[in-house]
KOLVEX-559378 format. One line per field, with one value per residue: x, y, z of N, C-alpha, C in turn; residue in one letter. Coordinates in Angstrom, 2 decimals, decimal comma, padded with zeros to 5 digits. Layout:
BEGIN
n_px = (X; ...) $
n_py = (Y; ...) $
n_pz = (Z; ...) $
ca_px = (X; ...) $
ca_py = (Y; ...) $
ca_pz = (Z; ...) $
c_px = (X; ...) $
c_py = (Y; ...) $
c_pz = (Z; ...) $
vexke = (a; ...) $
REM end
This chain:
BEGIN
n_px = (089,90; 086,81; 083,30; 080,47; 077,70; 075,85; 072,11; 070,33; 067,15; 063,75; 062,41; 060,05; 057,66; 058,13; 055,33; 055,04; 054,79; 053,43; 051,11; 051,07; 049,86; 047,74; 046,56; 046,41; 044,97; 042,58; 042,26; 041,82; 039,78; 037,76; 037,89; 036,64; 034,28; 032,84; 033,16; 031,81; 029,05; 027,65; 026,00; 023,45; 019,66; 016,57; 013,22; 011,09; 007,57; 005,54; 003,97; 000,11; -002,48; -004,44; -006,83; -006,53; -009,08; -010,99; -012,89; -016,03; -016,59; -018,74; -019,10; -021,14; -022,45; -023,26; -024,96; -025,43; -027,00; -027,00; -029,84; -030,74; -031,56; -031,21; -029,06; -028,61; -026,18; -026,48; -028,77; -032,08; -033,48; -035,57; -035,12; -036,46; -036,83; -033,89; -033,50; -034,72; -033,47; -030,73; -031,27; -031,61; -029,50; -027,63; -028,46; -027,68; -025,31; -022,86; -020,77; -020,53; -019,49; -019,93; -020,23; -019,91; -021,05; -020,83; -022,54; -020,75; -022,58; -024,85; -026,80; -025,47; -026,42; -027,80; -025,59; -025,19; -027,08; -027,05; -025,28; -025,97; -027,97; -026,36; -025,08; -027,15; -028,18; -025,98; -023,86; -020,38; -018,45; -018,13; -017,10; -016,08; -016,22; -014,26; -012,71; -009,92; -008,00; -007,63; -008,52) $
n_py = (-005,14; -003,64; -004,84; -003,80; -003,52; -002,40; -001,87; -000,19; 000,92; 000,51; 003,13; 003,35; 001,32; -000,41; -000,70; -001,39; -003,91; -004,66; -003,31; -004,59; -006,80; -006,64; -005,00; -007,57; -009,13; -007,86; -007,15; -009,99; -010,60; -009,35; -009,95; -012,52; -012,67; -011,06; -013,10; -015,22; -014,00; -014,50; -016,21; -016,26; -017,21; -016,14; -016,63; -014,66; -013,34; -013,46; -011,46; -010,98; -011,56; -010,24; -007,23; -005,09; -004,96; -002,30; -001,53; 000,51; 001,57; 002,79; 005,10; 005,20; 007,70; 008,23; 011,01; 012,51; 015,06; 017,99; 018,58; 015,89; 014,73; 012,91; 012,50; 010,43; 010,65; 012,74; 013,76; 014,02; 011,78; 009,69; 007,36; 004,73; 004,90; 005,07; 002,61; 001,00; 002,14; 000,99; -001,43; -002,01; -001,09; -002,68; -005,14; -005,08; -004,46; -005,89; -005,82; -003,06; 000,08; 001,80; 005,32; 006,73; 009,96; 012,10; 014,76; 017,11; 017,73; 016,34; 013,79; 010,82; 008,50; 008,26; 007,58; 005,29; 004,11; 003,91; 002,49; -000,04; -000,71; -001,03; -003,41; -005,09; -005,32; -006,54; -005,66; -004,82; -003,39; -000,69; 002,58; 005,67; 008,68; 011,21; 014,08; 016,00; 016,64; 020,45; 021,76) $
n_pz = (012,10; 012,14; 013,00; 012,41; 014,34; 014,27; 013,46; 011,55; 012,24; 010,31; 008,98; 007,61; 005,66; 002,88; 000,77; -001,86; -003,26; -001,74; -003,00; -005,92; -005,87; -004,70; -006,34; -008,84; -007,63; -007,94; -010,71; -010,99; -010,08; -011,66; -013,69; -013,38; -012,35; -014,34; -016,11; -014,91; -015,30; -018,41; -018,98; -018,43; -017,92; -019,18; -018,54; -020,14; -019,89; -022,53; -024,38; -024,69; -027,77; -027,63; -027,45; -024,13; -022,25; -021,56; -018,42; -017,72; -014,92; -013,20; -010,43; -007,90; -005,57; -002,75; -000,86; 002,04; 003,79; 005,73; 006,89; 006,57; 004,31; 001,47; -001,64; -004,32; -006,61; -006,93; -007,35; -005,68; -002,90; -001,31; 001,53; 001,39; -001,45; -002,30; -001,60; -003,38; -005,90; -005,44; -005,34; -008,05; -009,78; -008,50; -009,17; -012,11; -012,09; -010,30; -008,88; -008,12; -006,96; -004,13; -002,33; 000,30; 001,45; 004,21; 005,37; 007,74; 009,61; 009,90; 011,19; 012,67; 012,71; 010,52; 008,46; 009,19; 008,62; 005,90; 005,79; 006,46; 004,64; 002,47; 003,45; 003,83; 001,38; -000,14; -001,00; -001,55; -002,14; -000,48; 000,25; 002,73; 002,83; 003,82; 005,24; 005,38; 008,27; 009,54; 006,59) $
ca_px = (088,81; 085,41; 082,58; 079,37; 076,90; 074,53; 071,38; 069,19; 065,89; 063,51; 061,45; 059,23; 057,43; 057,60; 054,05; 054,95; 054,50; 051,45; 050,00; 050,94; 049,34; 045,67; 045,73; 046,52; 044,12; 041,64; 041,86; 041,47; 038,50; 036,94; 037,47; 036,02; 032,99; 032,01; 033,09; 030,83; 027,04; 027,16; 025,14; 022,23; 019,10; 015,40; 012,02; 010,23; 006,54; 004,87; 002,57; -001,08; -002,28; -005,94; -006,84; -007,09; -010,74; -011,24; -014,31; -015,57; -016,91; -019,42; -018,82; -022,51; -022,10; -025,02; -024,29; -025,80; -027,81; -026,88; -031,10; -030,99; -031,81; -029,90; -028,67; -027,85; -025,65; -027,07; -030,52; -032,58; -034,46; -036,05; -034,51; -036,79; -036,23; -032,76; -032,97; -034,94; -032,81; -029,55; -031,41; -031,77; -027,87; -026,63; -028,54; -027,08; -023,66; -023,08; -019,72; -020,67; -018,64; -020,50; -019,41; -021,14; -020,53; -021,87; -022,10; -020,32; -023,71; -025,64; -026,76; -024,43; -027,79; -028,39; -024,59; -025,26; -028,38; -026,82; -024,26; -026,69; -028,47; -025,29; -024,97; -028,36; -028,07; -024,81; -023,14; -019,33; -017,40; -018,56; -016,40; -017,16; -015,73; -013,25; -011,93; -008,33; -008,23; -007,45; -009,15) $
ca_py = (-004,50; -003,59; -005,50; -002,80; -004,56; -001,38; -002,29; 000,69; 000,60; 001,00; 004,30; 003,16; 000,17; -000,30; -000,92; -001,51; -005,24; -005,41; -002,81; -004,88; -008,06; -005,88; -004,84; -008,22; -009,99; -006,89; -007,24; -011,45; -010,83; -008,35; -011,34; -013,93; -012,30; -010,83; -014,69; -016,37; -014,03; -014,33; -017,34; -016,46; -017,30; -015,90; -016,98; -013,71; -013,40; -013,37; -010,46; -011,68; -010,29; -009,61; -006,03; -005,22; -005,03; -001,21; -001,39; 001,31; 001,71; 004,29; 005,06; 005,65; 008,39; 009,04; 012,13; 012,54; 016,42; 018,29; 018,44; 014,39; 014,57; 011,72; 012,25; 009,26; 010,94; 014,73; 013,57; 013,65; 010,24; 009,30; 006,35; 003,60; 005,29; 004,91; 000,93; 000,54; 002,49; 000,53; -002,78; -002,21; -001,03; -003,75; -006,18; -004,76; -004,35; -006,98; -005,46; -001,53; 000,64; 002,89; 005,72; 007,41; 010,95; 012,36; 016,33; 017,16; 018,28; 015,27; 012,65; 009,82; 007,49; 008,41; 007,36; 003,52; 003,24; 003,35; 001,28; -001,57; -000,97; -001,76; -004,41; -005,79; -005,30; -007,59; -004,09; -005,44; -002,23; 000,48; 003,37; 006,80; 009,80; 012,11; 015,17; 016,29; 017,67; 021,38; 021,80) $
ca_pz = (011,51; 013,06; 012,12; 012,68; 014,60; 014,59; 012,86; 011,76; 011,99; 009,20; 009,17; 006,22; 004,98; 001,52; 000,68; -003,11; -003,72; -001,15; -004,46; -007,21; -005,11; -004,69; -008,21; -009,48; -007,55; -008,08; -011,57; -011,40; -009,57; -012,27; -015,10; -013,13; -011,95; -015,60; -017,06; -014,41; -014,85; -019,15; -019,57; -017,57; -018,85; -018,37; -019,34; -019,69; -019,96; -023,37; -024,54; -025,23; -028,67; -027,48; -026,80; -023,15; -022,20; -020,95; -018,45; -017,28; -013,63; -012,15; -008,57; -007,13; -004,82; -001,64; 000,03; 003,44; 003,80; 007,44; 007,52; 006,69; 003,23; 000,61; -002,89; -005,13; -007,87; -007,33; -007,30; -004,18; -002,99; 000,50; 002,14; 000,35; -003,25; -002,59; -001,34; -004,46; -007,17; -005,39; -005,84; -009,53; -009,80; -007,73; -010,25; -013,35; -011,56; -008,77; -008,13; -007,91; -005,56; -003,49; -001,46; 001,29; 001,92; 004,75; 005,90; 009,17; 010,46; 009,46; 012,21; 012,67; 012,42; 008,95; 007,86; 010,02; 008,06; 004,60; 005,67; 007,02; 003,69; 001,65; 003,55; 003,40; -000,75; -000,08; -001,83; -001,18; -002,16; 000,17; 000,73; 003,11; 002,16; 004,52; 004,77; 006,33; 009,13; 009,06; 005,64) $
c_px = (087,57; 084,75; 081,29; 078,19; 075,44; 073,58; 070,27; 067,86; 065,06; 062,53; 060,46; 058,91; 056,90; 056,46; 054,34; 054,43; 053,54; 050,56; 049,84; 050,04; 047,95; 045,41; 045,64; 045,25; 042,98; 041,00; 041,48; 040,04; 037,34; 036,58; 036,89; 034,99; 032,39; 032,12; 031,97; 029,37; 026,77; 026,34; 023,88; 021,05; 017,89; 014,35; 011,32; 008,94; 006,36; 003,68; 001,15; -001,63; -003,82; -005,62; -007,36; -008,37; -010,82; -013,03; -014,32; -016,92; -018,18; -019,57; -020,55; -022,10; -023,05; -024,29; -025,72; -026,00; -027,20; -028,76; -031,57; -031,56; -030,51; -030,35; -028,28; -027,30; -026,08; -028,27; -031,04; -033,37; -034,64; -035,20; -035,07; -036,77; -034,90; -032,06; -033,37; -034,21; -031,39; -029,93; -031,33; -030,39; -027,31; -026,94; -027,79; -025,26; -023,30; -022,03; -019,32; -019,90; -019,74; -020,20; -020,08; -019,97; -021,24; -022,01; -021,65; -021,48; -024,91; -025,76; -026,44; -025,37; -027,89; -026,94; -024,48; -026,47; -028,25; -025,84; -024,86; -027,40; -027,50; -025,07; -025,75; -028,70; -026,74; -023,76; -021,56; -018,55; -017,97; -017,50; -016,51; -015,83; -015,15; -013,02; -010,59; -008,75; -007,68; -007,78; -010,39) $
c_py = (-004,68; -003,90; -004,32; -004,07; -003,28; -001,59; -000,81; 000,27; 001,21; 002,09; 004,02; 001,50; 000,06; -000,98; -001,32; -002,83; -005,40; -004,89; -003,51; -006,31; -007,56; -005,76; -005,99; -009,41; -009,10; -007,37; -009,40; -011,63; -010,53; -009,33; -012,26; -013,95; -011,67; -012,33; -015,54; -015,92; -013,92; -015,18; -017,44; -016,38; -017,13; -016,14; -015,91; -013,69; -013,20; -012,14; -011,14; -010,89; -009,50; -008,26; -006,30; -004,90; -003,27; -001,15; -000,04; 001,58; 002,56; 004,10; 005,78; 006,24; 008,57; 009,91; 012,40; 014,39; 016,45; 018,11; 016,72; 014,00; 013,57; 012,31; 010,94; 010,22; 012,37; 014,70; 012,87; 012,68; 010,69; 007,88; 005,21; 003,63; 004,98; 003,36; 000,27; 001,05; 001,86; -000,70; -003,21; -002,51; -002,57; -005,43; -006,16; -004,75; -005,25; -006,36; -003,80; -001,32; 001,93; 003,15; 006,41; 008,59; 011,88; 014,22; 016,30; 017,35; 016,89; 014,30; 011,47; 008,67; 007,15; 007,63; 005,39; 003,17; 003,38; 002,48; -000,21; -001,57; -001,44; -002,97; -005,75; -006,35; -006,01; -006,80; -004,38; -004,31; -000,60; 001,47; 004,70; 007,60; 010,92; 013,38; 015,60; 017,16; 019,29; 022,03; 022,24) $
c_pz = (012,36; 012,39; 012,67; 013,03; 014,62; 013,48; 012,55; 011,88; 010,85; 009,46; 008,27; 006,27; 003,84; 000,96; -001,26; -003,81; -003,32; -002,84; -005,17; -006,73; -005,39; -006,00; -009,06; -008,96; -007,92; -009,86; -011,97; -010,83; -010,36; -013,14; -014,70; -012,93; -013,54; -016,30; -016,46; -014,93; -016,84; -019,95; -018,93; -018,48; -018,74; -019,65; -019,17; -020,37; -021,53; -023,41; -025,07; -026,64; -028,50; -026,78; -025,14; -023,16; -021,41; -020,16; -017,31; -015,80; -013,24; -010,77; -008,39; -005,74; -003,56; -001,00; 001,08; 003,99; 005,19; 007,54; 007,49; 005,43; 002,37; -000,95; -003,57; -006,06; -007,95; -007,17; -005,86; -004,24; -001,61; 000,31; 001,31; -001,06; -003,46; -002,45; -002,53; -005,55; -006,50; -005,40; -006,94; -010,13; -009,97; -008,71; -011,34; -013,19; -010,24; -008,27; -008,23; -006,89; -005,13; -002,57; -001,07; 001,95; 002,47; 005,08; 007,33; 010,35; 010,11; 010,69; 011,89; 012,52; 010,88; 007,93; 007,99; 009,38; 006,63; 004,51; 005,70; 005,39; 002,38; 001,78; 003,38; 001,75; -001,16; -001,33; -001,01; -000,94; -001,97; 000,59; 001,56; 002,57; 003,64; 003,93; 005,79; 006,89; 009,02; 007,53; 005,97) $
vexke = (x; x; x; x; x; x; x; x; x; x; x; x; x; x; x; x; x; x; x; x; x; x; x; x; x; x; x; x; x; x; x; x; x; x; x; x; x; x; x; x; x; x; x; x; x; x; x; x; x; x; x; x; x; x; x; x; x; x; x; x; x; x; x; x; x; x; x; x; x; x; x; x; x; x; x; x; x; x; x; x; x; x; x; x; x; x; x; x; x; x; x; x; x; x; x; x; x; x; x; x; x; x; x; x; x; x; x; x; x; x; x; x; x; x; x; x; x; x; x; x; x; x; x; x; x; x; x; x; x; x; x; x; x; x; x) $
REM end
């Protein structure tokens, strides 16, 4: 009798057990990770029961004339009307915002001499006013 020594080879690898291996650790992974995060525990902030305080601001505006003329708020001043009605302000409000808005045609002098005067009036929150280009 002939003993067959011919060995086929396999065309396939049955991938079946690797599956049941992935899904079984897949699903041991799912229980262990929801069992480990349900004891977590947070100190979250407290509401206060006081009403918030609503305050309410006015932005003091100077706008800067192309002939060199100044507005405070719409209303025209000269240069020392306007160091004295932002000394009064700046008493009543120590932390006023004022914003300087100048005209494109206006001399660049006139914009450096309300800034030095903000600064002089120790006026903290100075802002100037832009416009985008192409606009």
């Amino acid at each position: 009798m002939k003993v067959q020594d011919e060995t086929k080879p396999y065309d396939t690898i049955n991938v079946t057990p690797m599956l049941d291996l992935a899904y079984v650790l897949l699903v041991i992974f799912i229980v262990m990770t929801t069992a480990s995060v349900q004891g977590l525990k947070v100190d979250l902030p407290k509401p206060s029961n006081k009403p918030a305080k609503a305050e309410h601001k006015e932005t003091r505006i100077v706008q800067i004339l192309a002939d060199g003329g100044l507005l405070l708020n719409g209303a025209a001043l000269s240069l020392d009307a306007l160091e004295t009605q932002l000394t009064q302000i700046h008493g009543r409000e120590p932390d006023m915002t004022l914003v300087i808005k100048g005209d494109p045609q206006a001399q660049y002098e006139m914009v450096v001499q309300i800034i030095d005067l903000a600064a002089r009036l120790s006026i903290t929150n100075v802002g100037l006013v832009t416009a985008r280009i192409g606009t």
